[in-house]
C-alpha positions as CSV (number, residue, x, y, z in Angstrom):
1,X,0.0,0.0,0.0
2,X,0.8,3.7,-0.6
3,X,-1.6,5.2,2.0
4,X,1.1,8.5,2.7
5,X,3.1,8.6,-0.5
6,X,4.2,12.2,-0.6
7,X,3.1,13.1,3.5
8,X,5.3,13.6,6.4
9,X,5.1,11.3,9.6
10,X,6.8,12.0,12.7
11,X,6.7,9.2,15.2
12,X,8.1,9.6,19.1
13,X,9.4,6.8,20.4
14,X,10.7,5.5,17.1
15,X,14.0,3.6,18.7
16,X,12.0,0.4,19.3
17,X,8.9,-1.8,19.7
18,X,5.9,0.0,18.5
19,X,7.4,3.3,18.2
20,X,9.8,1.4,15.8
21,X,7.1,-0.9,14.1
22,X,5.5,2.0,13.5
23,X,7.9,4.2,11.6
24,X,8.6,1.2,9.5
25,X,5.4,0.8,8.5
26,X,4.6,4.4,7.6
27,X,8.0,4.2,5.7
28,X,6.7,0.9,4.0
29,X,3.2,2.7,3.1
30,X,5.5,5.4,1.4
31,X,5.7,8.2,4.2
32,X,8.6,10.4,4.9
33,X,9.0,9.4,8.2
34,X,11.1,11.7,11.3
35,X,12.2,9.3,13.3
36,X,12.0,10.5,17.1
37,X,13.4,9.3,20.0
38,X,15.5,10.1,23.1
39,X,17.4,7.2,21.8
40,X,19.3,8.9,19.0
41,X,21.2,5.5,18.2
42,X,18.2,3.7,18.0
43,X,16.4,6.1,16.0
44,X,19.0,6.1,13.8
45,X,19.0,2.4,13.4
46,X,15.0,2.4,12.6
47,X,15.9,5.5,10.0
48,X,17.9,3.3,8.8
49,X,16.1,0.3,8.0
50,X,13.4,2.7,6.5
51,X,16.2,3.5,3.8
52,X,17.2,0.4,3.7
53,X,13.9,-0.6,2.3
54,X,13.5,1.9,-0.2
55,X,11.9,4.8,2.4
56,X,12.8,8.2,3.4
57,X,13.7,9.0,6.9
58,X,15.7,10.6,9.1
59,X,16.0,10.7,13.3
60,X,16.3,12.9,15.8
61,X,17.0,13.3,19.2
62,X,14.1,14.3,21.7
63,X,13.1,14.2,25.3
64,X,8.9,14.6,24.9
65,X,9.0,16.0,27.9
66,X,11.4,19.1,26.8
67,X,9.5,21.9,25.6
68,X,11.9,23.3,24.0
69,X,13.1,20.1,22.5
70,X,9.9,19.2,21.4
71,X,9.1,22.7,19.0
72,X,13.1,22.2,17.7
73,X,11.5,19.2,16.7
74,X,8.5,19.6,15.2
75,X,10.0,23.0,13.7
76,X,12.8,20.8,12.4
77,X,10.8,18.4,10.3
78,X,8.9,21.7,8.4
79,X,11.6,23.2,8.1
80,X,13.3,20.2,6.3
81,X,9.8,18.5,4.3
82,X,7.9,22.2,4.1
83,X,4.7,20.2,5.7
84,X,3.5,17.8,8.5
85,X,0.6,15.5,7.9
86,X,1.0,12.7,11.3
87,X,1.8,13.0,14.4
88,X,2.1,9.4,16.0
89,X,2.9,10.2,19.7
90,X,4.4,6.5,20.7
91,X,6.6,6.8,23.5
92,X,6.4,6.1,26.8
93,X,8.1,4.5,30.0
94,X,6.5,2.2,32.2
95,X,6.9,-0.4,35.4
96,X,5.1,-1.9,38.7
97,X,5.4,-0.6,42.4
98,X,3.9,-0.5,45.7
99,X,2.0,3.1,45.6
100,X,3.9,3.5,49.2
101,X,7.1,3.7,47.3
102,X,6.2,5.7,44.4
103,X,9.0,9.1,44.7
104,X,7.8,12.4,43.2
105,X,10.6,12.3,41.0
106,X,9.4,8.8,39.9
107,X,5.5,10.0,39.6
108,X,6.7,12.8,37.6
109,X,8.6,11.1,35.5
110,X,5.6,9.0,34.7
111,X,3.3,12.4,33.8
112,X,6.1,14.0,32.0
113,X,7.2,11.6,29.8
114,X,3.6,9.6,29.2
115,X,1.2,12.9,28.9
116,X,2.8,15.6,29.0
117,X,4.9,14.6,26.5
118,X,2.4,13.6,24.2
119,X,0.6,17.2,24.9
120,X,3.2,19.1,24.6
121,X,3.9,17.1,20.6
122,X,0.0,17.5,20.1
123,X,0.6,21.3,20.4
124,X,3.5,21.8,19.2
125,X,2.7,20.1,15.6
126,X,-1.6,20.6,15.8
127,X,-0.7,23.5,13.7
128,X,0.9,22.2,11.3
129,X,-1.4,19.5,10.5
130,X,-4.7,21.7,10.6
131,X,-2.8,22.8,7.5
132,X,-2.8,19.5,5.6
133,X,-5.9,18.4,7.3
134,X,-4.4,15.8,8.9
135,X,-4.3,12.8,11.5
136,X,-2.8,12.3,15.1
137,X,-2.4,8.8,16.7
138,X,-1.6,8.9,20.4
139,X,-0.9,5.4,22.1
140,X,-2.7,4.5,25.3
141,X,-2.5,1.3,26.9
142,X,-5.4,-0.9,28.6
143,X,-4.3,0.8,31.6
144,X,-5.8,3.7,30.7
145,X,-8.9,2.3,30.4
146,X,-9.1,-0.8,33.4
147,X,-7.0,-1.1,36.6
148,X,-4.2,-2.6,37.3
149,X,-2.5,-2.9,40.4
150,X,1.0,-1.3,41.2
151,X,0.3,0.5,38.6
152,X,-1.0,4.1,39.9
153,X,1.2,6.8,37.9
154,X,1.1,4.4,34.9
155,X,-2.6,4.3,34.8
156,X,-2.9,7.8,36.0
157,X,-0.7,8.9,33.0
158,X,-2.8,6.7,30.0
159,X,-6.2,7.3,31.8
160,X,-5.3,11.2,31.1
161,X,-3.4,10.3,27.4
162,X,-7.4,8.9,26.4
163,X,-9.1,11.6,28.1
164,X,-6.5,14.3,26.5
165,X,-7.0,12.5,23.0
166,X,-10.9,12.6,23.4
167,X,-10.5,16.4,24.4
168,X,-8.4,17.6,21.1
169,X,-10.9,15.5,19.0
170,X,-13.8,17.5,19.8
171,X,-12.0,20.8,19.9
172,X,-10.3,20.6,16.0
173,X,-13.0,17.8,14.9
174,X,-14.5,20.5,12.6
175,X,-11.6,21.9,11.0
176,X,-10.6,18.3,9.5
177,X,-7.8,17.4,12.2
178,X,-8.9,13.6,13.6
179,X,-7.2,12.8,16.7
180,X,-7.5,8.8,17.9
181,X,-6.3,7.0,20.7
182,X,-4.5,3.2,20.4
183,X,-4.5,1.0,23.4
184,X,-3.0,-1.5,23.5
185,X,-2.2,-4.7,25.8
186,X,0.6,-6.6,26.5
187,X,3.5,-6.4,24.0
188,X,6.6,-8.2,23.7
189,X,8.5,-4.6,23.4
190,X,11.7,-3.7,25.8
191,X,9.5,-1.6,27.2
192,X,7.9,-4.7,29.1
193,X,10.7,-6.1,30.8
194,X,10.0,-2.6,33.0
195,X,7.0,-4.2,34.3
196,X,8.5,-6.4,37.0
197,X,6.2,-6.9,40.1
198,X,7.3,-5.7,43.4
199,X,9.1,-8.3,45.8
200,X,6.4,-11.2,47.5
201,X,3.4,-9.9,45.0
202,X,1.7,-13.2,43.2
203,X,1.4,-13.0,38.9
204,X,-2.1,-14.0,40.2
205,X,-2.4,-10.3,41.3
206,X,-2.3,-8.9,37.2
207,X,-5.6,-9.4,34.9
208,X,-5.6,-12.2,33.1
209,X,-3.9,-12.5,29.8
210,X,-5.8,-12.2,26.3
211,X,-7.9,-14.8,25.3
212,X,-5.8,-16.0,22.5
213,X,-3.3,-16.9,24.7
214,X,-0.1,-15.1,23.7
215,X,0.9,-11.0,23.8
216,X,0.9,-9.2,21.2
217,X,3.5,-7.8,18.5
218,X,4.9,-4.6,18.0
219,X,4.0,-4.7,14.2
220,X,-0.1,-5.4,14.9
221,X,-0.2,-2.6,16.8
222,X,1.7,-0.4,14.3
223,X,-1.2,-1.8,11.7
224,X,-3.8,-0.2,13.9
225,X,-2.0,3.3,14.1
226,X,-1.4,3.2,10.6
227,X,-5.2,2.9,9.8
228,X,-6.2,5.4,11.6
229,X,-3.8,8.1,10.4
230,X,-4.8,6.8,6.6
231,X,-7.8,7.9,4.3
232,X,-9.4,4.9,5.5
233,X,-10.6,5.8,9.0
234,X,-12.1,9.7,7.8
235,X,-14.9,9.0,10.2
236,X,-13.1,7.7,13.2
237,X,-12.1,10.7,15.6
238,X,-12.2,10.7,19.3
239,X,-12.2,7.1,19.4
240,X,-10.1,4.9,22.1
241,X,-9.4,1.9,19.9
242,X,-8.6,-1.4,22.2
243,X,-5.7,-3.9,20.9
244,X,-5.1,-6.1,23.3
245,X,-6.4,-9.8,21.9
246,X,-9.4,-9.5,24.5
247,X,-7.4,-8.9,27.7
248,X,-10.0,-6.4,28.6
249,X,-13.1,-7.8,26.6
C-alpha cells in the first residue's frame, strides 16, 4: 500500500517496539518518516532500515517531555519537508510498584514523559497538520482504560493520554484534524521487561492475559495506528481503539 506517499510522519518513540514498528510501516506505506526518539542510536537504526527498504527518513534526538526540544522538533521536520501531515505520539516508559514507594521524582517522570509529552507534541505540531488536514495517533495502553495494580502513575498517566486525546478530537474535529487514541495490551516490546512486580506480590495479582493466549506484536499494533492516520478511518475521531487480543473484553 501507498496510503502516505508524498506526507510527512513523525513518530516519538521511534527507537524500538511499536514506536519502531511503526515508523517502519509508515516508511513501507510510502511516508517520509522523522524518526524520534531520546534514543538517537536507536532512532537512527530504525531510520535506517526505513532507507534500507526503499523509504525516506531521518532521526532525531528528543526528550517529549522538553519543551523546547519538542518545537526544535516539530519545527525541524517543516523546516526540512515544508509540511506535516501525522503526528504518531508512541513513547512512553513504564513499570510496577507499591504506591507506598512511588518518589515524586518517579511519579513525575511518569506524567512528564507519558502525557505531558504527548501534549506538549499535540501542540506543538496541531498547527501544522490543521494545515494538511491531517491525523494524530496517540498510544494508550489498557491501563488507561481498566486497573491494574501497582500500577498508579502508569494508569494515571494513560487514563489522562485517552481523556486528553478525546478532548483535542472534539475541539479541532470541525476543521478536519482527527485525533484517535491506540490502546494496547501486553506487548513483547523492551519496554515490558520494565513491568517487574514488586518483591512477594503473586502474577495472580495482574488481569488475566488475552484470550488467544499469547501478547501481542509490535507490528499489529503499528497496523492499527497506521489505519487510523490513513484515508481509510475519515470518520473515526475521538475514538479509544482497544488492541489487546481481549485482555480487557
Amino acid at each position: 500500500m501507498t496510503r502516505f506517499d508524498g506526507r510527512v510522519v513523525l513518530v516519538t518513540g521511534a527507537a524500538s517496539g511499536i514506536g519502531r514498528a511503526t515508523a517502519q510501516r509508515f516508511g513501507a506505506e510510502k511516508g517520509k518518516v522523522v524518526c524520534v526518539d531520546i534514543n538517537l542510536a536507536g532512532a537512527e537504526e530504525t531510520a535506517a532500515s526505513i532507507r534500507a527498504a526503499g523509504g525516506e527518513a531521518k532521526a532525531v534526538a528528543c526528550d517529549v517531555s522538553n519543551p523546547a526540544q519538542v518545537k526544535a522538533t516539530v519545527d525541524g521536520a517543516v523546516a526540512q519537508y515544508g509540511r506535516l501531515d501525522v503526528l504518531c505520539n508512541v513513547a512512553g516508559i513504564g513499570g510496577f510498584q507499591r504506591t507506598t514507594e512511588v518518589t515524586f521524582e518517579q511519579w513525575s517522570r511518569f506524567i512528564g514523559v507519558n502525557l505531558t509529552g504527548q501534549f506538549l507534541m499535540c501542540q506543538a505540531a496541531i498547527p501544522h497538520i490543521l494545515k494538511t488536514v491531517g491525523a494524530i495517533v496517540n498510544v494508550g495502553s489498557v491501563a488507561g482504560l481498566k486497573s491494574h495494580p501497582y500500577s498508579a502513575a502508569y494508569c494515571a498517566s494513560k487514563g489522562g493520554v485517552v481523556l486528553m486525546t478525546k478532548a483535542l478530537a472534539v475541539e479541532y474535529g470541525r476543521k478536519g484534524l482527527r485525533i484517535n487514541v491506540v490502546c494496547p495490551g501486553g506487548v513483547e516490546t523492551p519496554l515490558i521487561n520494565e513491568f517487574q512486580l514488586p518483591e512477594g506480590v503473586s502474577q495472580a495479582a495482574l488481569s488475566r492475559i488475552s484470550p488467544i493466549g499469547r501478547m501481542g506484536q509490535p507490528p499489529e499494533v503499528a497496523g492499527t495506528i497506521a489505519f487510523l492516520a490513513s484515508d481509510d478511518a475519515t470518520y473515526i475521531n475521538g475514538a479509544a481503539i482497544v488492541v489487546d487480543g481481549g485482555m480487557i473484553a
